[in-house]
Backbone as a chain_set.jsonl record, in Angstrom:
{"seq": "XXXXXXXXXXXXXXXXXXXXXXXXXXXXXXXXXXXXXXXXXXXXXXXXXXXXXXXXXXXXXXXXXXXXXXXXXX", "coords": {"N": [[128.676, 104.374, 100.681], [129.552, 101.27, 101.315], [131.929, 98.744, 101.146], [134.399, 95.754, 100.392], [137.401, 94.097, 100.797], [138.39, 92.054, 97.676], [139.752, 88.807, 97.115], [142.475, 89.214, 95.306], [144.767, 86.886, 93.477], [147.773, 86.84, 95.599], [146.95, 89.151, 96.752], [144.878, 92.451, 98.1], [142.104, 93.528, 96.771], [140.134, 95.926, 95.133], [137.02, 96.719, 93.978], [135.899, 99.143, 91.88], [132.398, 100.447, 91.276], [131.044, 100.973, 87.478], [129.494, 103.018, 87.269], [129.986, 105.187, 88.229], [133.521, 105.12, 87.791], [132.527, 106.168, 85.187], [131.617, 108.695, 86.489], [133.843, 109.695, 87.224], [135.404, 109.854, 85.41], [137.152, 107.887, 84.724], [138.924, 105.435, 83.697], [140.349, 102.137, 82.302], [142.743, 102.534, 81.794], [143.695, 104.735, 82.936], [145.663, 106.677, 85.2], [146.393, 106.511, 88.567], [146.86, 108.148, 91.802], [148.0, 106.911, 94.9], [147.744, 107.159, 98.224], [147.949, 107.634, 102.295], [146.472, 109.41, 104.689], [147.353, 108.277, 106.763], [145.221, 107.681, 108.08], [143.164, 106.822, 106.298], [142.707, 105.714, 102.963], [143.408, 107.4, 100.03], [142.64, 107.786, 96.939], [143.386, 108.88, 93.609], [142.656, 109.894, 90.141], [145.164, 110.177, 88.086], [145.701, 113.46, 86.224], [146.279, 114.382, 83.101], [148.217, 117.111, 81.881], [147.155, 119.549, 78.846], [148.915, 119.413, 77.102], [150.413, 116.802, 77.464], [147.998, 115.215, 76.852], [146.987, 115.91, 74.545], [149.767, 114.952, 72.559], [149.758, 112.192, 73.538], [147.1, 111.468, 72.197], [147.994, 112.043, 69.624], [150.325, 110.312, 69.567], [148.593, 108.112, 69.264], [147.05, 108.167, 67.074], [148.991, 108.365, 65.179], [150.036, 105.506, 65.8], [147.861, 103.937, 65.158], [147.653, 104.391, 62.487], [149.294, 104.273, 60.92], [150.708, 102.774, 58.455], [149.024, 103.955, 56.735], [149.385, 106.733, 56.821], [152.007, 105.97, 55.482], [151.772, 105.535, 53.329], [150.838, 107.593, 52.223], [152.457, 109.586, 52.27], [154.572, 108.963, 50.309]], "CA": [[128.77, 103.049, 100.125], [130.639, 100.155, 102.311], [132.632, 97.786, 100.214], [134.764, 94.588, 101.161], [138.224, 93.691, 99.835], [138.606, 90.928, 97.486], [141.162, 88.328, 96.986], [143.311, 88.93, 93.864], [146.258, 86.333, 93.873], [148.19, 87.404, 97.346], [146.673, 90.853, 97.005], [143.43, 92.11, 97.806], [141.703, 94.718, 95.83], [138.206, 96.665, 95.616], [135.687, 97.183, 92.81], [134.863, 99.989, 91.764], [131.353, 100.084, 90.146], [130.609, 101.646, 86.674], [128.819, 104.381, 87.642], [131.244, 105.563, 89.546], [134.585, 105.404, 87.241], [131.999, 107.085, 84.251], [131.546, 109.909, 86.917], [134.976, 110.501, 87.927], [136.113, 109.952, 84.077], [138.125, 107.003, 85.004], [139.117, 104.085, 82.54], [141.943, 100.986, 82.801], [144.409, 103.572, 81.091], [143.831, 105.775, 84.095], [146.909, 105.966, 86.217], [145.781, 106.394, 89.705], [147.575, 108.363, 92.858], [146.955, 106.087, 96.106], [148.088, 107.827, 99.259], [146.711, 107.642, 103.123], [146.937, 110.238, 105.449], [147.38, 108.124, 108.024], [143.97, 107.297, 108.692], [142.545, 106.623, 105.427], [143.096, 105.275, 101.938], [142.595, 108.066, 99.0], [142.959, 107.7, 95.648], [142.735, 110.025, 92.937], [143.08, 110.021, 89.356], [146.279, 111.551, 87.565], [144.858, 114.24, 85.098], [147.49, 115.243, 82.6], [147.981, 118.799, 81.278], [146.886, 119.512, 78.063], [150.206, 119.305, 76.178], [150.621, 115.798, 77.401], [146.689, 114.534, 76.239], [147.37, 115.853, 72.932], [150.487, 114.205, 72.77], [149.492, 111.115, 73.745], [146.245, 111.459, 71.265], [148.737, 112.19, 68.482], [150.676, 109.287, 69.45], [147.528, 106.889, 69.404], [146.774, 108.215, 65.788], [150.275, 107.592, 64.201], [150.271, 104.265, 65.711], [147.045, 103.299, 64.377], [147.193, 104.271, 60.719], [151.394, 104.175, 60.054], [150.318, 102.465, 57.17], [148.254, 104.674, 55.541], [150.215, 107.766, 56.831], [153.328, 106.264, 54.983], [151.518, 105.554, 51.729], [150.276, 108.698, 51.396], [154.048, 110.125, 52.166], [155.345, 108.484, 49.473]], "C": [[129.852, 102.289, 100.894], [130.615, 99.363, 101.304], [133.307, 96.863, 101.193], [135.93, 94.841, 100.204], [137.976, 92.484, 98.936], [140.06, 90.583, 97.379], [141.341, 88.438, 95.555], [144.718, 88.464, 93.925], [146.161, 86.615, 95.152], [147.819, 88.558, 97.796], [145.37, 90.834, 97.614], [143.317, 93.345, 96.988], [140.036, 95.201, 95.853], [138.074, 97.05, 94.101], [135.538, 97.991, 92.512], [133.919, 100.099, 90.671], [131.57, 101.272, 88.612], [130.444, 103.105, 86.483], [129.774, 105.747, 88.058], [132.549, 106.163, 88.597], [133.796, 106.086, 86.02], [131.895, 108.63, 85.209], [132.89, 111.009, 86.813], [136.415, 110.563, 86.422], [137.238, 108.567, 83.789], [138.363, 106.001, 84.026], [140.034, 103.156, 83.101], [143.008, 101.477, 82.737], [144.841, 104.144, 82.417], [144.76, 105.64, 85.014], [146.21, 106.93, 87.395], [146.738, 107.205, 91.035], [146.868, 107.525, 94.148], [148.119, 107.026, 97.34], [146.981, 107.732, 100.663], [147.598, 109.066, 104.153], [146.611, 109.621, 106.926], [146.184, 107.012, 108.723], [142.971, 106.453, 107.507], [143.054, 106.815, 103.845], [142.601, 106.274, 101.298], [143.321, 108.139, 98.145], [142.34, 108.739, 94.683], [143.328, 109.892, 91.265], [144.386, 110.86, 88.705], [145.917, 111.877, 86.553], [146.233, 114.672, 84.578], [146.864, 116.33, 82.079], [147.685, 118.333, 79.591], [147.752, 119.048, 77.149], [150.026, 117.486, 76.172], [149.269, 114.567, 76.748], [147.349, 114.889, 75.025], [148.406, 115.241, 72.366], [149.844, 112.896, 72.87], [148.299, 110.571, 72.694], [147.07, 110.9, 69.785], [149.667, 110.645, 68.308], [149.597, 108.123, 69.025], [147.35, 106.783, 67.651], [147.85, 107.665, 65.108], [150.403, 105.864, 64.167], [149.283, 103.698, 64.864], [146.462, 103.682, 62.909], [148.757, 104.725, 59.989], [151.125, 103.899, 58.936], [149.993, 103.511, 56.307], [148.968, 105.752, 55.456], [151.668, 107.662, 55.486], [152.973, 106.014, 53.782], [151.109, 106.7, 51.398], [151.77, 110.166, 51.123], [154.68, 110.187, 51.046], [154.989, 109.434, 48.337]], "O": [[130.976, 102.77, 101.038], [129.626, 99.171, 100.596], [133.1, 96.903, 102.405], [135.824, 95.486, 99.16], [137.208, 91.701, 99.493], [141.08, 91.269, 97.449], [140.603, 87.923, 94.715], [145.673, 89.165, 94.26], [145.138, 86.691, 95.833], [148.137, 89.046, 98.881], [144.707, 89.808, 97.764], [144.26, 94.04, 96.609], [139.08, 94.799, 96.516], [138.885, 97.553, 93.323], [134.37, 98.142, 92.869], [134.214, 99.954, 89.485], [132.221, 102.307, 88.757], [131.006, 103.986, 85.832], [129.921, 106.969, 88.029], [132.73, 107.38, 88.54], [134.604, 106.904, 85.579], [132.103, 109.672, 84.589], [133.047, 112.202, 86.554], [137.572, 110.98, 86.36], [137.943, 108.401, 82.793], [137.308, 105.934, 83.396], [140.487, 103.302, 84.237], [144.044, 101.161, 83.321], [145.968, 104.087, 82.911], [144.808, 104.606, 85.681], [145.58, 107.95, 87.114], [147.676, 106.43, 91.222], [145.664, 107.452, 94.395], [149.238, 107.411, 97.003], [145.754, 107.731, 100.559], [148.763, 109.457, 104.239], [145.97, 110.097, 107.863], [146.24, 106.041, 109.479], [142.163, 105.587, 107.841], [143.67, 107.817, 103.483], [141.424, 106.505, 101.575], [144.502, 108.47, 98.254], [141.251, 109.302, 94.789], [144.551, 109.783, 91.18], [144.515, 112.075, 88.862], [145.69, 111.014, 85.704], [147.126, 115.167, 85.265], [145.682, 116.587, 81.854], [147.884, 117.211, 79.126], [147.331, 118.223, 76.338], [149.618, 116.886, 75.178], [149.491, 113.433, 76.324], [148.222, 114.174, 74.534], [148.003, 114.774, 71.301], [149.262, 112.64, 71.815], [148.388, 109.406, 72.305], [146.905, 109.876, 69.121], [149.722, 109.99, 67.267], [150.052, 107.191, 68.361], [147.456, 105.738, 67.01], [147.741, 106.606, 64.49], [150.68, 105.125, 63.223], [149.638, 103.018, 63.901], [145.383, 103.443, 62.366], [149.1, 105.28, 58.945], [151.272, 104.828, 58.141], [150.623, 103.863, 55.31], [149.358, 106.074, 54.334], [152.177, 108.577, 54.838], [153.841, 106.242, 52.94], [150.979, 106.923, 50.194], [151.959, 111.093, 50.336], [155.294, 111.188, 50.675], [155.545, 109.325, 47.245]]}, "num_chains": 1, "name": "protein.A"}
């Protein structure tokens, strides 16, 4: 697949389709390693370890039901 840059602001930036970030698991969250060896641009998703998904899960839950969590505390 050959792509083009676009312009974003002073930057440019590249697309990637759908298809593509559903394959490789990717989302907006997804933090990204970019690195070239020189010759060529490669990017790669950063996969956390398990500890840190669950974590981060656990965080998502507390935030989105504090409420209810702290009425049922009480």
């Amino acid at each position: 697949m050959r792509k083009r840059l676009s312009a974003i602001g002073n930057s440019l930036g590249i697309v990637i389709e759908k298809p593509i970030l559903e394959l490789l698991e990717i989302d907006r969250e997804t933090e990204l390693d970019m690195r070239t060896d020189g010759d060529r641009l490669i990017i790669s998703p950063v996969r956390k370890g398990k500890k840190e998904r669950v974590r981060a899960a656990l965080q998502r839950a507390l935030s989105a039901h504090d409420e209810s969590l702290r009425k049922l505390a009480r």
